[in-house]
Each structure stands twice: as structure tokens, then as C-alpha cells.
N, C-alpha and C positions, 0 to 999 in steps of 0.2 A: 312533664306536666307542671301546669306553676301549682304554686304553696298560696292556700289562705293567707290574707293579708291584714291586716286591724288596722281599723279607721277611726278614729276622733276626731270633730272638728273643733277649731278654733272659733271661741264667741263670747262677746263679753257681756251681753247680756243674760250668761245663763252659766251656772258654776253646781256641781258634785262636790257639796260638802263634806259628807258623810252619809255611809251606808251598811245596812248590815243589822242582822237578826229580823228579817225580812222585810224593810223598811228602807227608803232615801232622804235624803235630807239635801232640798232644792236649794239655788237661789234664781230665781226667773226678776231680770232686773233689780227693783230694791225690795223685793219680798221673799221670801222664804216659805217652801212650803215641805209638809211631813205626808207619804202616803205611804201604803205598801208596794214593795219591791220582791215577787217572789223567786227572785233569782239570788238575791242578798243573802245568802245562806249562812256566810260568817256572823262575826260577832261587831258593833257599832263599837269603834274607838273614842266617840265623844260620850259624856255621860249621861245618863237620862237629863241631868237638870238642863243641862249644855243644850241638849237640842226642843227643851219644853220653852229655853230662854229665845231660843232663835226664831223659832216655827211663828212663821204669822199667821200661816195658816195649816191647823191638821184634821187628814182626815182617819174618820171614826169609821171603823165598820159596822156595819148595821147588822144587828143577833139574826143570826141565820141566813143574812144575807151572801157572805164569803166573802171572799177577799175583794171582789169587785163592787159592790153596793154599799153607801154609807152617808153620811153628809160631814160637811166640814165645820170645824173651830177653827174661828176667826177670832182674831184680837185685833181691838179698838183703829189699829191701823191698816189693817188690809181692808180693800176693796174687793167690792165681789166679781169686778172687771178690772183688767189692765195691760198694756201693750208691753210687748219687746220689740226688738229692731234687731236684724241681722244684715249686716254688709256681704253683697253678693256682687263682683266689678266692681264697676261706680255705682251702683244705684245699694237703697237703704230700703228693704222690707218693714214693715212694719206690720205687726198681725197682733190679735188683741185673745188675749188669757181669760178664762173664765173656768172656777170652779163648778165641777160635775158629779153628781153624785153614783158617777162610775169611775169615781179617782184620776177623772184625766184631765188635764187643760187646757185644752185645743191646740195642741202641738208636741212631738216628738222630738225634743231638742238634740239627738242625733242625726238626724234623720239633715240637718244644716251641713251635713257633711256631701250626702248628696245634690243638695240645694246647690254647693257651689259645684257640682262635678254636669248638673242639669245646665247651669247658667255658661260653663264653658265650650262645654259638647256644641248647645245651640248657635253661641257667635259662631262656631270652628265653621258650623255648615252655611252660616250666613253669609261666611266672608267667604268661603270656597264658589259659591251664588252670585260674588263680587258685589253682594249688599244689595241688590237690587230688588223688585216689587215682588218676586215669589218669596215671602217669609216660609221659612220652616215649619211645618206641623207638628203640635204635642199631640197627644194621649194620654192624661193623665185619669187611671182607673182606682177606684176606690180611694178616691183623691181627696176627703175629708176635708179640713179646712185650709187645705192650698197651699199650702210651704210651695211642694213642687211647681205647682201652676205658677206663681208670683217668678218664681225664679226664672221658668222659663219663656213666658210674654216680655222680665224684665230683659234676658236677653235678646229680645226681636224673636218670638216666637208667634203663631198663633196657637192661640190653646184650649182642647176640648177636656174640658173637668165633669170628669161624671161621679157620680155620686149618689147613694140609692134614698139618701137620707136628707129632707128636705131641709132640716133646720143647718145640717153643712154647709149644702151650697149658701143659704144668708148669710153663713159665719167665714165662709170662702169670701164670699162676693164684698163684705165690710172688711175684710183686711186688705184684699185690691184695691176698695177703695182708699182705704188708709194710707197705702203703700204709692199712690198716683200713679197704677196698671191697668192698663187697657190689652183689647185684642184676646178676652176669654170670653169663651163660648160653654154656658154652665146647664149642665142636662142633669136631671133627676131622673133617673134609670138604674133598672141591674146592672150591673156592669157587663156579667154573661151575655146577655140581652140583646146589648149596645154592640160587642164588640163583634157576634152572628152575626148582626145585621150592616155592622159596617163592612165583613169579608163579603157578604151577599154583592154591596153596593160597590165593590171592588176601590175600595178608599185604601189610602197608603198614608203613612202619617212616617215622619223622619227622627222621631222621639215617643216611646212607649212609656211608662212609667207606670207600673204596679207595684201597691201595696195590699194585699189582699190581707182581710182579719182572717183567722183560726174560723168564725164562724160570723154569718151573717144572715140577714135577708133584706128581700127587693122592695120595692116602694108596694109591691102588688103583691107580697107575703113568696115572692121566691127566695128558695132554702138556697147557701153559699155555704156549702163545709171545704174548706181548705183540701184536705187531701183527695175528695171527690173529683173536685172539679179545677184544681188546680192544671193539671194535662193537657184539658179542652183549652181554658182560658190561654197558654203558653203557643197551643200550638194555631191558636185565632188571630195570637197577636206574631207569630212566625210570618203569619200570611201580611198582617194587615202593616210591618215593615219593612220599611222602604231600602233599598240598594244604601247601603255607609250610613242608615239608623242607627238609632242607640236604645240600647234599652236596660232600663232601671227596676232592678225585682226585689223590693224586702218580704221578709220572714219573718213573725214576729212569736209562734209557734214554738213554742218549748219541746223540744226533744229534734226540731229540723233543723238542717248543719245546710252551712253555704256549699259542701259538694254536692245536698242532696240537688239543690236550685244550681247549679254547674250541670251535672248530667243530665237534669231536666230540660235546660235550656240547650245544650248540647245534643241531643236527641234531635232537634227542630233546625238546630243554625250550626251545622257542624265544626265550622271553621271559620269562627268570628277574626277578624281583623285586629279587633281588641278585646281584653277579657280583665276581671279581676273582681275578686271573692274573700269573702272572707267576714268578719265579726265587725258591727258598730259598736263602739263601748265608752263611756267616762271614766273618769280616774279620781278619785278624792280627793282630801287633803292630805291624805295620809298616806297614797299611795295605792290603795285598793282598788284595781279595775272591774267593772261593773259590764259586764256586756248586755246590750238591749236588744239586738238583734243580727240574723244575719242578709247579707247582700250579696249581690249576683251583678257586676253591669256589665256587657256588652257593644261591640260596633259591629253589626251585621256584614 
């Protein structure tokens, strides 16, 4: 049986300062920002003043709100929008940062890890096709503001981004635009929803790509609890890929381990061609790794 494997990507718009006493200390291009981190469980090596001097931007939580609700402190130099870039191939992404008062900023700066593993898979199938007029099909589910999707149009893909949540896909659709990517096709949809009725219509897509939240819902108030409905979802997208697919599952769920998403997906695709599992994670300045999630990829 293979062994979990730990992935970091390389990127130089975005650096793991410091972390710890449940807190991260960003840098996303030339800002810096302070949120919570409930995986940070250690103690911060830098000192309070250290990181009240760097933070351009921090966010407060809101009394009673928890760890996720809050609004941010800004200093005179941060904007309340701004772009990074990540190098995928030849081509240059570009997607645009925005403070949220649910701590997040429109991107998972591990998550570039897979971005390049999306951009490779798709050339592999393009050029086995001998490049010619049938491009590859994505599925990108629960697809937020598009890392994946960019990646994978940028490698000659066509690509279906669904997303249940309307203000995404604008926030998807303006970093495309940013990025000069064509050839995505953007649906505001359950993702459950979406992907019944593509098995129904008997569609095959040569790239899957799920990130499902711990919890959600549909544009039409459908309930998404991760542990419910994860199974249905796995074994929808068993169907709806294609002979030497690839398929990309993160986990973002505290307490779920990349064997539980291995056996889940091994239950469906028994004997993938290609396989590898394991933890996303950053590293500080100091040395301390931060794991953000785990992963599952696949070649059918």
C-alpha cells in the first residue's frame, strides 16, 4: 500500500510567515495579512509587536460570532482589493484578493499545489489526442473562485465551474478575465444537483475536480453536509469519469485524513493507474509546518 505523501507548493507571491497560538501570519504579494488559524495550536515564535508591525491587514472576530465572522484592520497601506500571480507552464494566473468577513480571501494558497498537478494532467491528455480539435473536459465542483478552473482552460482544457454561490462565479469569471482565459463554461448550481443530472445525460468529463466545504448550501437553500453526502457525490463523479481521467478531491474538514478520501475513492475506482494522498501544508520561517488540508488525486 503506498504511504501519505506532503505537498507544498512553490510560489512567490505568497510566503507562511509565522504561525501559532491559533493565528497565521500571511504574505499574499506586498501585504501581510493576520487571521485565525485553528490548526495553529503551538505557540507564535515572532512577538506580539513583530507581527502587529507587519500585519497590514488583521482580522478581529466578531463577540460571539466564532472563529469564522469578523471584520478586518487595515492600515493606511492596504487596499481592500489586490491581485497575486502564480506561474503554471508558461502561462501567468492572475486572480484578485479580497477581504471577507468570514476570514478568507478568495483563494487557498495551497491548494497551487494542485493547480500545477491540474495544468500537467490536462496537456498529458491533450498531447496523447495529438493536440487536436477534441480538447479535454474539466469538472470543476464546488469551484469558488477558480484557481482550478484557470489552470485548467490555461492548459487547453474546456471547463465546467459550478458553483452554488452567485458572487463566486463573478469573482471566478474577473480572475479569467485577468489571467486572458477562455473556454469556461460558469454554472450557478448545487453541485449535487449538477453532477445527477450530468450521470442522467450520460456526459463524461476527462478531469473532475472536488473541493467540497464541511457544510454548505444550494442557490435554492439545498443542505451539503460533507459526511452525508459525500459517497453520493464520489460515486456520481465515478460515473461521470472518463477511461485515463484524473480526479482531484480536497478535504478541508478537521478530524478527515487523506486515507479516509483513499478508501472512499477506492470503494468506486478500484484500481487507479495512478494514485497519491496525503497532507497540503506550509512551512514558516522558523520551520513549523502548518498542514491546511488533505488530498486524494487519481488516474482512472
Amino acid at each position: 500500500m503506498k504511504h501519505p505523501e506532503l505537498l507544498t507548493p512553490a510560489w512567490e507571491d505568497y510566503e507562511l510567515i509565522d504561525c501559532g497560538d491559533f493565528e497565521k501570519l500571511e504574505r499574499f504579494g506586498r501585504y501581510i495579512t493576520r487571521r485565525p488559524e485553528p490548526q495553529a495550536i503551538w505557540h507564535r515564535t515572532l512577538p506580539e509587536g513583530e507581527w502587529s508591525r507587519l500585519a497590514t491587514a488583521s482580522f478581529v472576530r466578531e463577540k460571539g460570532g466564532g472563529e469564522e465572522r469578523g471584520k478586518w484592520s487595515l492600515k493606511p497601506t492596504q487596499p481592500d482589493q489586490w491581485f497575486v500571480s502564480h506561474k503554471v507552464g508558461g502561462r501567468t494566473l492572475r486572480m484578485r484578493l479580497g477581504l471577507t468577513s468570514f476570514k478568507h480571501v478568495g483563494l487557498f494558497p495551497e491548494q497551487a499545489e494542485n493547480w500545477d498537478f491540474i495544468f500537467r494532467k490536462v496537456q498529458n491528455i491533450a498531447q496523447r489526442r495529438g493536440g487536436g480539435e477534441v480538447r479535454p473536459k474539466v469538472l470543476n465542483m464546488f469551484a469558488y473562485t477558480g484557481g482550478a478552473s484557470l489552470a485548467a482552460a490555461a492548459a487547453g482544457a474546456d471547463v465546467t465551474h459550478v458553483d452554488s454561490v452567485k458572487q463566486c462565479i463573478t469573482w471566478a469569471r474577473e480572475n479569467a478575465e485577468a489571467s486572458h482565459i477562455e473556454g469556461v463554461r460558469w454554472v450557478v448550481e448545487d453541485a449535487l444537483k449538477f453532477a445527477r443530472r450530468e450521470v442522467k445525460r450520460g456526459h463524461r468529463y476527462d478531469g473532475i475536480i472536488l473541493d467540497p466545504p464541511a457544510y454548505g448550501r444550494g442557490p435554492e437553500g439545498e443542505k451539503w453536509v460533507l459526511e452525508q453526502n459525500i459517497a453520493e457525490m464520489l460515486a456520481l463523479c465515478a460515473e461521470l469519469l472518463a477511461e485515463g481521467g484524473f480526479l482531484v478531491l480536497n478535504l478541508y474538514s478537521m478530524g478527515l485524513s487523506a486515507l479516509l478520501a483513499k478508501s472512499a475513492v477506492n470503494q468506486l475506482i478500484a484500481k487507479p493507474s495512478e494514485e497519491q494522498f496525503g497532507e497540503l501544508y506550509f512551512t514558516d520561517r522558523s520551520g513549523k509546518s502548518l498542514p491546511l488540508g488533505v488530498y486524494y488525486r487519481c488516474v482512472k
